[in-house]
N, CA and C of each residue as an Amber inpcrd file, in Angstrom:
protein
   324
   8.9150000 -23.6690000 -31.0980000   8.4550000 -23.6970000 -29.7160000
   7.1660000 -22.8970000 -29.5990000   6.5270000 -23.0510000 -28.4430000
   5.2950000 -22.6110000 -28.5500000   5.5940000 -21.3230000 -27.8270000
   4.2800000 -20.4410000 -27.4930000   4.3300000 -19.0690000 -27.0750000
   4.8530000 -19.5600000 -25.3480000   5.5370000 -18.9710000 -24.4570000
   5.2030000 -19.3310000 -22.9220000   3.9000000 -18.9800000 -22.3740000
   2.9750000 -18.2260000 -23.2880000   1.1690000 -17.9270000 -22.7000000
   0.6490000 -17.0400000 -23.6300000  -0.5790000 -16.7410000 -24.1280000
  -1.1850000 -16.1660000 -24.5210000  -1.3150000 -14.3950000 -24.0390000
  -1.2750000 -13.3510000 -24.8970000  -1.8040000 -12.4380000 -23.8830000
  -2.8330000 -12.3020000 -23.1730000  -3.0090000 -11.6010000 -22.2560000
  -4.2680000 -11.5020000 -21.8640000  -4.1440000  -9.6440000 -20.6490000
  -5.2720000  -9.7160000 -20.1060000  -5.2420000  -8.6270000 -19.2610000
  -5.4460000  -9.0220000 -18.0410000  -4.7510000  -8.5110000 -16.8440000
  -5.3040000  -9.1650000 -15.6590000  -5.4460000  -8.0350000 -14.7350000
  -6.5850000  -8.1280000 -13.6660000  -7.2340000  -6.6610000 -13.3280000
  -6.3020000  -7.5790000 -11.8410000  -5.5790000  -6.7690000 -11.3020000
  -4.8280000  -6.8710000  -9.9410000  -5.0940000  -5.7300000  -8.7000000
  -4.7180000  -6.3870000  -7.4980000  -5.0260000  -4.8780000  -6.3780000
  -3.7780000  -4.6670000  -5.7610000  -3.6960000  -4.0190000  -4.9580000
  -2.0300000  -3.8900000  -4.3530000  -1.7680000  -4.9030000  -3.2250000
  -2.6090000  -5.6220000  -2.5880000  -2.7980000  -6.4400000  -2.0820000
  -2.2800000  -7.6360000  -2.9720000  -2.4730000  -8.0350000  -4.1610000
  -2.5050000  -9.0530000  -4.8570000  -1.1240000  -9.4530000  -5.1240000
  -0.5590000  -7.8600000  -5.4600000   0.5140000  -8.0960000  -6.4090000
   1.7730000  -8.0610000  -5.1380000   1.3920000  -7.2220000  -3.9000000
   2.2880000  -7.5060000  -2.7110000   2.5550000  -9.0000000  -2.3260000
   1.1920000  -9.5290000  -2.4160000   1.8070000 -11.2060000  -2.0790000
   2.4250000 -11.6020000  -2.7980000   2.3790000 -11.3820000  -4.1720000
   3.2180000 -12.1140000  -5.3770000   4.6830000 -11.4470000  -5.4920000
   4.7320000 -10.2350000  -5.2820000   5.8880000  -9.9100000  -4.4600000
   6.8940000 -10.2800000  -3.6220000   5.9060000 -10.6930000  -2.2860000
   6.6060000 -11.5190000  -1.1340000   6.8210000 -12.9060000  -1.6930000
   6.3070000 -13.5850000  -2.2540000   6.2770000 -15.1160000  -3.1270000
   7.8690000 -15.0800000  -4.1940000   7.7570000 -14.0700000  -4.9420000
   8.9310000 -13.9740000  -5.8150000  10.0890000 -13.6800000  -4.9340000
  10.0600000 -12.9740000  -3.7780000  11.6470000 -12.4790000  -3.1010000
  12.0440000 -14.1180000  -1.9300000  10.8990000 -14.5540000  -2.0390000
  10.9790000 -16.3380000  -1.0510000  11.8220000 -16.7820000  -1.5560000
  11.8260000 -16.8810000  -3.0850000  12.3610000 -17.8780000  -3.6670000
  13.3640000 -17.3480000  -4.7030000  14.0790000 -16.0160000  -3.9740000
  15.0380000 -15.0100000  -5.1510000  15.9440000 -16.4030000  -5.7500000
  16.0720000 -17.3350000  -5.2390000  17.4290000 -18.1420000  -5.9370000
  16.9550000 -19.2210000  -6.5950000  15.7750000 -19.1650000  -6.5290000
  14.5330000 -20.5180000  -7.7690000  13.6450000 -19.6980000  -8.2130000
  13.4390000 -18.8180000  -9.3700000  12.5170000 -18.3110000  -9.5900000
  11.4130000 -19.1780000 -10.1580000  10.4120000 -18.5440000  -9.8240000
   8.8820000 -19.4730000  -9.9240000   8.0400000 -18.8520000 -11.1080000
   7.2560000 -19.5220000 -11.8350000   6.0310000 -19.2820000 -12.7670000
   5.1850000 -18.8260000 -11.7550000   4.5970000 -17.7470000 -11.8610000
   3.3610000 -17.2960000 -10.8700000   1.9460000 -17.5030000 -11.6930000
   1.1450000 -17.5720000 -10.5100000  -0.1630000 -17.9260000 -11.4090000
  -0.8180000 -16.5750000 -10.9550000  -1.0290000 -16.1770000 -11.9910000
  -1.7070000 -14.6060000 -12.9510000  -3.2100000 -14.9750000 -13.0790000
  -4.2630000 -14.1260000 -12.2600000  -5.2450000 -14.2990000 -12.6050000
  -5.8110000 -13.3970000 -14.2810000  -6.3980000 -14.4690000 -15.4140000
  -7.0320000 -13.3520000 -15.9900000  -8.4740000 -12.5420000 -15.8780000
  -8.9460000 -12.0840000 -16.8010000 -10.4130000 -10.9280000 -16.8610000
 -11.4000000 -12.1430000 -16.2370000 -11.3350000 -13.4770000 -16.8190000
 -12.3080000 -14.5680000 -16.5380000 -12.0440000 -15.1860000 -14.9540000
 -10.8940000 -14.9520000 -14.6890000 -10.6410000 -15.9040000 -13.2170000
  -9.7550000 -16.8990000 -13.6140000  -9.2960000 -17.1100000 -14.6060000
  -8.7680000 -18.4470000 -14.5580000  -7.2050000 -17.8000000 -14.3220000
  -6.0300000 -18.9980000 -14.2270000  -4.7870000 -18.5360000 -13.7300000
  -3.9540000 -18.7450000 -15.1110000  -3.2130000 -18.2590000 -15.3930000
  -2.0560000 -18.1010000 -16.0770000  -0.9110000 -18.4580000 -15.7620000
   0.2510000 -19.0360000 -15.9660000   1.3620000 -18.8600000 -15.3900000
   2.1530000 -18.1010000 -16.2450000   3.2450000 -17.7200000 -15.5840000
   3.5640000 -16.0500000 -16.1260000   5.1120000 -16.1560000 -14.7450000
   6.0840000 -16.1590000 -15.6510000   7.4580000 -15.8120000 -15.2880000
   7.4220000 -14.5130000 -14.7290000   7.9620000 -14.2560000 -13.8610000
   8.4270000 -12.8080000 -13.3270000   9.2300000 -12.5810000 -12.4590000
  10.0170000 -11.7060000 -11.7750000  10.9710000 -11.2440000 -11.5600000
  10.2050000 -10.2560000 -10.5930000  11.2500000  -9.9390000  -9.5460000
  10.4940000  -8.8630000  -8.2480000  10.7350000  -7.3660000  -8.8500000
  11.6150000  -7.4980000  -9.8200000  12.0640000  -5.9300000 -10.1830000
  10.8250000  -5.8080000 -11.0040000  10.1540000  -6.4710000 -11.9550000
   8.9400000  -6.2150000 -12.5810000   8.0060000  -6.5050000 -12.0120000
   7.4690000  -6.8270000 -10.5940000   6.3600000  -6.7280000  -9.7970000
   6.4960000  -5.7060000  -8.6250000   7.7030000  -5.0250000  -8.5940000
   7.9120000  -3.5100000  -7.9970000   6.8710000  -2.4170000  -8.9310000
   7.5770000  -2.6270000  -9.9300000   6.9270000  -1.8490000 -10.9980000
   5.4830000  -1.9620000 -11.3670000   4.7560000  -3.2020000 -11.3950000
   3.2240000  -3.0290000 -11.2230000   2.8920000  -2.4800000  -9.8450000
   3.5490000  -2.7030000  -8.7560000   2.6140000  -2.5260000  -7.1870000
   3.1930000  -0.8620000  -7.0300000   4.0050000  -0.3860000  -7.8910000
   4.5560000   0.8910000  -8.2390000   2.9970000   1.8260000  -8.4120000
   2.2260000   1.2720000  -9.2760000   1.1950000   1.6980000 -10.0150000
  -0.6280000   1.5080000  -8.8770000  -0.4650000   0.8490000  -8.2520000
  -1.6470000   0.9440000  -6.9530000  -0.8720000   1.3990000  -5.5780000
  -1.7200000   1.7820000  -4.9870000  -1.7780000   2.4980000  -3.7150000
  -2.2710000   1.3390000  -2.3640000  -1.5440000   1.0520000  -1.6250000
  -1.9410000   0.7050000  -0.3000000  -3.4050000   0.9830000   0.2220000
  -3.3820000   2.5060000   0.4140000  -4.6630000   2.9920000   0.9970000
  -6.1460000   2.3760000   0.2130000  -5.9520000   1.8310000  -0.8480000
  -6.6270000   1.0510000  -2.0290000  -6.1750000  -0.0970000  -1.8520000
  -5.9210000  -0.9660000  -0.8560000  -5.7910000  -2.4120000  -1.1210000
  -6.1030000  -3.4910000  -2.0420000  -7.6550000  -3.0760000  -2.4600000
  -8.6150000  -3.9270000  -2.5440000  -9.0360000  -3.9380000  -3.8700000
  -8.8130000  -2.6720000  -4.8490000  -9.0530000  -2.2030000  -6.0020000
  -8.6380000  -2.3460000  -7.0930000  -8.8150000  -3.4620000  -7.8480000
  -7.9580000  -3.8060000  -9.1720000  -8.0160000  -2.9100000 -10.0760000
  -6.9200000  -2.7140000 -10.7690000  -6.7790000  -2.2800000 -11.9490000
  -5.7350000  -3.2370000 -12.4950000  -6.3330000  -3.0620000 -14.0830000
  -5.5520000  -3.8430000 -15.4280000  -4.0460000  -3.6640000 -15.7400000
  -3.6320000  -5.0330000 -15.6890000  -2.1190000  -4.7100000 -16.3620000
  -2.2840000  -5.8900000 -17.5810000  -1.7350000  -5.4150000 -18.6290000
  -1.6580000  -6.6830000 -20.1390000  -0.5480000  -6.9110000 -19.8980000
  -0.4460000  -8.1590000 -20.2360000   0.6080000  -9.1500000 -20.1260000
   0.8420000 -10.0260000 -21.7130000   2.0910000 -10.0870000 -21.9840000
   2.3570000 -10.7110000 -23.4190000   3.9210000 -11.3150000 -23.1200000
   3.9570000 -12.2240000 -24.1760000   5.2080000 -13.0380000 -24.4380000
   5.4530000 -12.3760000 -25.9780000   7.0530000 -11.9270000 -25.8750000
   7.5670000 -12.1350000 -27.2410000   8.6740000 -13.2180000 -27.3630000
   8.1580000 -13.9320000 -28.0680000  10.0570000 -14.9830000 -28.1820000
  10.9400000 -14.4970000 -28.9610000  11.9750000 -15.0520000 -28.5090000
  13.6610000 -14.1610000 -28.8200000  13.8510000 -14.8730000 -29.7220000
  15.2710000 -14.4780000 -30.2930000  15.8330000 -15.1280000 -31.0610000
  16.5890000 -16.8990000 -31.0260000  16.7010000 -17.1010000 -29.4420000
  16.1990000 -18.3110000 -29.3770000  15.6890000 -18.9000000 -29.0450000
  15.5960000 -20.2050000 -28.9590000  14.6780000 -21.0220000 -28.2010000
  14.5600000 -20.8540000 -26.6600000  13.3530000 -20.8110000 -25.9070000
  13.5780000 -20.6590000 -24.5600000  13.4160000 -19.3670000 -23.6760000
  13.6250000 -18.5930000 -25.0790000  14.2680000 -17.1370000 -24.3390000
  13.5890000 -16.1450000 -24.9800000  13.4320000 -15.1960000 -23.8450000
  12.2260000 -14.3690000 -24.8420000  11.6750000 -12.9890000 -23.8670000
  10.5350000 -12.2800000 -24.2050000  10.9390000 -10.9620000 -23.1790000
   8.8500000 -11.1760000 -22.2570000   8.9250000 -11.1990000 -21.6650000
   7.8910000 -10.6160000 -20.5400000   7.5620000  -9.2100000 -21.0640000
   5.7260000  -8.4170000 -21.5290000   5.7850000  -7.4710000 -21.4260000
   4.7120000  -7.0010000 -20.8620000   4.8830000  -6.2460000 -19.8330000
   3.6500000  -6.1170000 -18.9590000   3.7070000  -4.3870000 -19.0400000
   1.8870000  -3.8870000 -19.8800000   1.5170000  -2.7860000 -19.7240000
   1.0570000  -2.4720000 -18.3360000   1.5210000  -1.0490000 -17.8270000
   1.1190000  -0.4800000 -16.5040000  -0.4260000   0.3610000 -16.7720000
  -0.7290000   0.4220000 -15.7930000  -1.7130000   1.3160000 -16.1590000
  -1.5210000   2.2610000 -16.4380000  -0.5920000   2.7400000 -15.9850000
  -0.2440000   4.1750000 -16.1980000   0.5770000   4.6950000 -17.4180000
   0.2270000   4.2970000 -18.4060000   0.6930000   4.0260000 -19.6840000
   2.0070000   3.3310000 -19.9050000   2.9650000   3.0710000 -19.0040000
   4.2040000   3.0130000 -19.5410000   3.9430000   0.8200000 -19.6160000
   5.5090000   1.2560000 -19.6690000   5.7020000  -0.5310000 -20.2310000
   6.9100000  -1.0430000 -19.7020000   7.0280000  -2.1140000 -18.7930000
   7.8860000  -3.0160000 -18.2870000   8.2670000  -4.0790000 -19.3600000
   9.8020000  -4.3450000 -19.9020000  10.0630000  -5.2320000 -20.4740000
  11.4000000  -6.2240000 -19.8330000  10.9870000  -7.2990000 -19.3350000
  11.5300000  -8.1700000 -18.6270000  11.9020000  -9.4150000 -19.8080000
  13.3540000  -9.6580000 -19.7830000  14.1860000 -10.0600000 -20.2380000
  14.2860000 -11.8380000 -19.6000000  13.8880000 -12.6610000 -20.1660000
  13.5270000 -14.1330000 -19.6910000  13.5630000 -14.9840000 -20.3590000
  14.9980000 -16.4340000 -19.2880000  15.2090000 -17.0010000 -19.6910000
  14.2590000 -18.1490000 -19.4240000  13.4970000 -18.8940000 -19.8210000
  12.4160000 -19.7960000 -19.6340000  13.0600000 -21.0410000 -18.5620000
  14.1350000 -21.4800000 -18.8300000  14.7760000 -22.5680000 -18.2260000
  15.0470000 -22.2080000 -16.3440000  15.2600000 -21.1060000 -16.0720000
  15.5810000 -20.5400000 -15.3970000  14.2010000 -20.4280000 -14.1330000
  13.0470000 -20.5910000 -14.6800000  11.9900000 -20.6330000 -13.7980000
  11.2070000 -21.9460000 -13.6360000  10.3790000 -22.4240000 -12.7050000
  10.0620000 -23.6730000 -12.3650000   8.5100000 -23.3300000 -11.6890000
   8.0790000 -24.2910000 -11.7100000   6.4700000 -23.8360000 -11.1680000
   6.4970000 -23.6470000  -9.9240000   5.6410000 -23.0150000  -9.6640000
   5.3870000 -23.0620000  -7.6110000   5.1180000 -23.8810000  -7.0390000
């Protein structure tokens, strides 16, 4: 099977990641592929979960709406097919690892 996306880095604001926030809790019982801007502009789609977009909007400030900073984003595949982990660096050094079943999400 192929990778579910390439890594890449994507510079986000708290603004950004709040809508994608509100977008992921819409649809808590269909989770959706979100489209991830990268460094170039183009979109990504990228599985996620609201408990791991707590955790990026964890990392910007409100009073900063507007101000991106970088989070890296990577796929590791599991041991099987389908299934595999989300890993998104914070800025703030640490690391979110989200546990994902591929079948389980659907596009927006």
């Amino acid at each position: 099977m192929s990778r579910a996306f390439e890594a890449f880095t994507s510079p986000l604001s708290w603004q950004q990641i709040s809508l994608l926030l509100d977008t992921v809790q819409y649809f808590e019982d269909a989770p959706k592929w979100l489209s991830i801007p990268n460094e170039q502009g183009a979109s990504v789609a990228v599985p996620m979960t609201s408990e791991t977009l707590q955790a990026m909007l964890g990392c910007v400030t409100e009073e900063d709406a507007f101000s991106r900073v970088p989070f890296s984003l990577d796929w590791e595949d599991g041991s099987e097919e389908g299934i595999g982990v989300l890993v998104v660096g914070l800025p703030n050094g640490e690391t979110v690892r989200q546990m994902t079943i591929l079948s389980q999400f659907s596009p927006v």
